[in-house]
C-alpha positions as CSV (number, residue, x, y, z in Angstrom):
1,X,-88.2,10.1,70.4
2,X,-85.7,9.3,73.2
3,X,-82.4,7.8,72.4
4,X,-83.8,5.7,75.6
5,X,-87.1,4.6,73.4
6,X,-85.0,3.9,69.9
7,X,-82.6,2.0,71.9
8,X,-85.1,-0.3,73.8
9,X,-87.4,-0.4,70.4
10,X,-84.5,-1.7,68.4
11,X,-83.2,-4.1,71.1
12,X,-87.2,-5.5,71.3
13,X,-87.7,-5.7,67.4
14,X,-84.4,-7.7,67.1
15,X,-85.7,-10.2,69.6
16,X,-88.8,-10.1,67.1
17,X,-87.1,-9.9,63.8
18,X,-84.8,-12.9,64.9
19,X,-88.0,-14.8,66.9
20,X,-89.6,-14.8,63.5
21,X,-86.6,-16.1,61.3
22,X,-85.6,-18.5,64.2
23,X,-89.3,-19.6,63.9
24,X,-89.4,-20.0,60.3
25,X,-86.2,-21.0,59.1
26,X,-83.6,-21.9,61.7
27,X,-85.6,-23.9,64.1
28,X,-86.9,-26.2,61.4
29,X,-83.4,-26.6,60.2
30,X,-81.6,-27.5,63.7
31,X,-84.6,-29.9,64.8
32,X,-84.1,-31.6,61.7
33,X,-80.6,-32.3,62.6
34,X,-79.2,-35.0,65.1
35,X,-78.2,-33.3,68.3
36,X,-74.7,-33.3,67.7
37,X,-74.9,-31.0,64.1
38,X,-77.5,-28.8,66.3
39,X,-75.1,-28.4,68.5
40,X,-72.1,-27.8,66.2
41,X,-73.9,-25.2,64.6
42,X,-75.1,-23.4,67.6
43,X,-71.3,-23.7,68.6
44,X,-70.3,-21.9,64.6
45,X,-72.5,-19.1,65.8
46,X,-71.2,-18.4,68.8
47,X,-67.2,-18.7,67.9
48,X,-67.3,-15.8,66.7
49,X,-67.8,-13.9,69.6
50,X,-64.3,-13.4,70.4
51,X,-65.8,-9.9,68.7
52,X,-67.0,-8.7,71.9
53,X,-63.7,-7.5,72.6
54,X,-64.4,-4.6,70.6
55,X,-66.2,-2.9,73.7
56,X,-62.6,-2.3,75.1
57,X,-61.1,-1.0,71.6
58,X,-59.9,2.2,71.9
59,X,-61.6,4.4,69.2
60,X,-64.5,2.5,68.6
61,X,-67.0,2.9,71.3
62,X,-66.9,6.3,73.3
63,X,-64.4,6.4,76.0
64,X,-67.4,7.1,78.8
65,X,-68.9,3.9,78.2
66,X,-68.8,2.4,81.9
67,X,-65.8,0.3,82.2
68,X,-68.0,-2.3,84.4
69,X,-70.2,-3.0,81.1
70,X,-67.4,-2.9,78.5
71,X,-64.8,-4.9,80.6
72,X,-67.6,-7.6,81.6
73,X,-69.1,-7.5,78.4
74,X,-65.8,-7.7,76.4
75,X,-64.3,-11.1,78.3
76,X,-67.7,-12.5,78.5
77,X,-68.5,-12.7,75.1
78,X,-64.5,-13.6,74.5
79,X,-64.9,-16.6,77.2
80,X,-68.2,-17.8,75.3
81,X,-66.9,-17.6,71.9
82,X,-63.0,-19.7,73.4
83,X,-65.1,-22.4,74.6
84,X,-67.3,-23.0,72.0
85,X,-64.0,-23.0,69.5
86,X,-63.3,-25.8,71.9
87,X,-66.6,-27.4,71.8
88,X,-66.1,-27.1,68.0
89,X,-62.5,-28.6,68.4
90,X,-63.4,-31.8,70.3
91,X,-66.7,-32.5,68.2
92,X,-65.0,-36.4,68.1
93,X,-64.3,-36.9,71.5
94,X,-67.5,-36.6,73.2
95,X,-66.4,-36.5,76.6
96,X,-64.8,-33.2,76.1
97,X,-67.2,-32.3,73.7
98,X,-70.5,-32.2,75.6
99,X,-68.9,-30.0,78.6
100,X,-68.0,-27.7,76.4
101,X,-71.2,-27.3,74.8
102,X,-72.7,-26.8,78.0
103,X,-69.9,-24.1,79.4
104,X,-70.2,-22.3,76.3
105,X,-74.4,-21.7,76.3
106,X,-74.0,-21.1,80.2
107,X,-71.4,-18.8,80.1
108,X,-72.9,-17.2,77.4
109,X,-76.1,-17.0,79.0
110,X,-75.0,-15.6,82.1
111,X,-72.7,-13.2,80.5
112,X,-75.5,-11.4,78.1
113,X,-78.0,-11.4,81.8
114,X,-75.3,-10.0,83.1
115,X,-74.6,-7.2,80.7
116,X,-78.8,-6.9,80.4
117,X,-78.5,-6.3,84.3
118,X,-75.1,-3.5,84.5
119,X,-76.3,-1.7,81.3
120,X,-79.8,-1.0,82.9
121,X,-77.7,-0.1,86.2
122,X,-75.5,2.0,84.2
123,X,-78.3,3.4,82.2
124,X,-77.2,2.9,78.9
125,X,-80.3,2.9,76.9
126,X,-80.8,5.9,77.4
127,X,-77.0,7.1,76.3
128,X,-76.6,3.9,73.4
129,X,-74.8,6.7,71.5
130,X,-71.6,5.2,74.0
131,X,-71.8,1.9,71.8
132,X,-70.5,4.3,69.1
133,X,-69.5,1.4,66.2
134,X,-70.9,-1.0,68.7
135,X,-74.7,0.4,68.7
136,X,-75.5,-3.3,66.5
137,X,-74.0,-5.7,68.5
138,X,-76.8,-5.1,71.0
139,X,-79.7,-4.9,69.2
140,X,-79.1,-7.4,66.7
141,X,-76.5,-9.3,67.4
142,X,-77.6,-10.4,70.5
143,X,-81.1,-11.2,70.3
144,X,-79.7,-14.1,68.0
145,X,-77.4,-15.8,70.4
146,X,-79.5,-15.5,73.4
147,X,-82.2,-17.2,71.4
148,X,-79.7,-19.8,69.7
149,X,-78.2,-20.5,73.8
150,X,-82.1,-21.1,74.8
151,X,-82.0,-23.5,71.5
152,X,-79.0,-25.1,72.4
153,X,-80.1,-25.7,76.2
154,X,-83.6,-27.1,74.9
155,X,-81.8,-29.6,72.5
156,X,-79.5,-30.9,75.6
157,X,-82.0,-31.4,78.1
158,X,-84.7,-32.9,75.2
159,X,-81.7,-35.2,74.5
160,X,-81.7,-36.1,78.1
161,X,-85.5,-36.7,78.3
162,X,-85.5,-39.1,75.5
163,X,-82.5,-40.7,76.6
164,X,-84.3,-41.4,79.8
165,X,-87.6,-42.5,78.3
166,X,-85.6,-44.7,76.2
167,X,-84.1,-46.2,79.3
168,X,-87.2,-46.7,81.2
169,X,-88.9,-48.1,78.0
170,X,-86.3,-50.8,78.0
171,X,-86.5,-51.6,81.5
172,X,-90.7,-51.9,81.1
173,X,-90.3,-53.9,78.2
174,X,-87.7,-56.5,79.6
């Protein structure tokens, strides 16, 4: 087999490995919880990305993996993982809180389509040996947080949905 074809079979059976776990046993657990704990511990998760920054450590991934990924990747995931400390930081003053919530899962989003789209460019799947130490981060890794960001997105705009309904409920029943 290709290192292409394990790359891209690992990266597809974490999004399934992590699908079914989210499924059984995460899911249940956040929709259980008001949307502020969801969202605090989406926000846990996804502090700990400052650990993208490994992609520029010397040592640890190969010196030819593209620059363009690593640097992107590396100060993405950093971004993500300073403003959901600060979503986690203002968790009592709601103003600040909910922006931050938001920056971090868009951020975050757009940073992992973004390293999706200049690894495919840079055709890394088919030389994933470049991750070196790294290889996980990828194909576990971030399955998990691109699924908890679509979670995280779902419970803010469901929030918004019922906070409408409830709005127009009260205006019909007055």
């Amino acid at each position: 087999m290709s290192t292409e074809i394990l790359f891209q079979t690992h990266l597809v059976l974490g999004y399934v490995a992590w699908l079914l776990c989210f499924g059984a046993y995460i899911w249940p657990w956040l929709s259980s919880m008001d949307r502020v704990a969801a969202q605090r511990a989406i926000a846990t998760l996804h502090s700990f990305r400052f650990f993208g920054l490994v992609f520029i450590l010397p040592g640890v991934v190969s010196p030819d993996l593209p620059a363009s990924f690593a640097t992107f990747a590396a100060y993405g995931d950093f971004a993500t993982g300073v403003l959901a400390m600060l979503a986690l930081l203002t968790v009592r003053i709601r103003p600040l809180f909910w922006p931050f919530v938001v920056a971090f899962n868009v951020i975050g989003i757009v940073d992992l389509i973004v390293d999706y789209y200049q690894a495919i460019q840079a055709d890394l799947p088919a030389h994933a040996g470049l991750f070196g130490a790294t290889y996980a981060i990828p194909v576990i890794y971030v399955p998990l947080l691109m699924i908890t960001h679509i979670a995280a997105l779902y419970f803010l705009v469901r929030s918004r949905q019922n906070e409408t309904r409830a709005i127009a409920d009260n205006a019909t029943a007055s």
